[in-house]
C-alpha positions in Angstrom: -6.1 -1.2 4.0 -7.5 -3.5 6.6 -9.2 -5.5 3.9 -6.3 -6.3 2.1 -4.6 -7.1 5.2 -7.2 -9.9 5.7 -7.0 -11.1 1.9 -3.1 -11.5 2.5 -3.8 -13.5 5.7 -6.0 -15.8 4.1 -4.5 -16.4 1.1 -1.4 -17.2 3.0 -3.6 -19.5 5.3 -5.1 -21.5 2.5 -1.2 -21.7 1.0 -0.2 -23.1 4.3 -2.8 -25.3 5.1 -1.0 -28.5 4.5 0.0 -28.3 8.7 -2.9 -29.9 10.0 -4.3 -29.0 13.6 -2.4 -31.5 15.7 1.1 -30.5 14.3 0.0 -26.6 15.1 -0.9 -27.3 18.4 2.4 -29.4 19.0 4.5 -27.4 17.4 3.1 -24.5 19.7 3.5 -26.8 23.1 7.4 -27.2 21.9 8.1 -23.3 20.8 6.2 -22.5 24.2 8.0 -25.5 26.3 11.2 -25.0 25.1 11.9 -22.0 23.5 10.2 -19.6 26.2 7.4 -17.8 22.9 3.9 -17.0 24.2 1.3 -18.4 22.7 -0.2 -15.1 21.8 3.0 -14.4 19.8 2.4 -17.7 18.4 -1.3 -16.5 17.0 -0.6 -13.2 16.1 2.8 -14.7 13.6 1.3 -14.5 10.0 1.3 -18.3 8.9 4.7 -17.3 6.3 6.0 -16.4 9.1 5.5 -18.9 11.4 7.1 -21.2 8.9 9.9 -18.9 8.7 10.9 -19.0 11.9 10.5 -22.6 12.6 12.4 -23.5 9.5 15.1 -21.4 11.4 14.8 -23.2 14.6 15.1 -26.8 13.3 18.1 -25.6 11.0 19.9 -24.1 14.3 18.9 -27.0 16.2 20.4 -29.8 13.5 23.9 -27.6 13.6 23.9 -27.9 17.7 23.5 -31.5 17.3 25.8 -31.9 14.3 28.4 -30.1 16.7 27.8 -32.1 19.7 28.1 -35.4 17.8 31.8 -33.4 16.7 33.1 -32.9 20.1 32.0 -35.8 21.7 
């Protein structure tokens, strides 16, 4: 079972592996700075994941703005 918990993980890390090292780290310092995520929660996210949740992020962040630009 463990085995093929590590096969999943790196085939999903070779599938991912377009985000190079600097976006990684940056896009940590912003979850951590400004969304309050440790960075072990960070490292411990399988990479599908990861990219799950900041695809969330950045579509609830574009609808804030999109309303701000609305009421003011």
């Amino acid at each position: 079972m463990r085995k093929r918990i590590k096969w999943i993980a790196e085939f999903f890390s070779i599938g991912l592996s377009h985000e190079d090292l600097f976006n990684l780290m940056k896009t940590n310092f912003a979850l951590m700075q400004h969304h309050k995520y440790s960075l072990t929660e960070l490292e411990n996210m399988m990479p599908w994941e990861r990219e799950v949740y900041v695809t969330l992020l950045v579509q609830y962040l574009e609808e804030e703005k999109e309303k701000q630009k609305q009421r003011g």
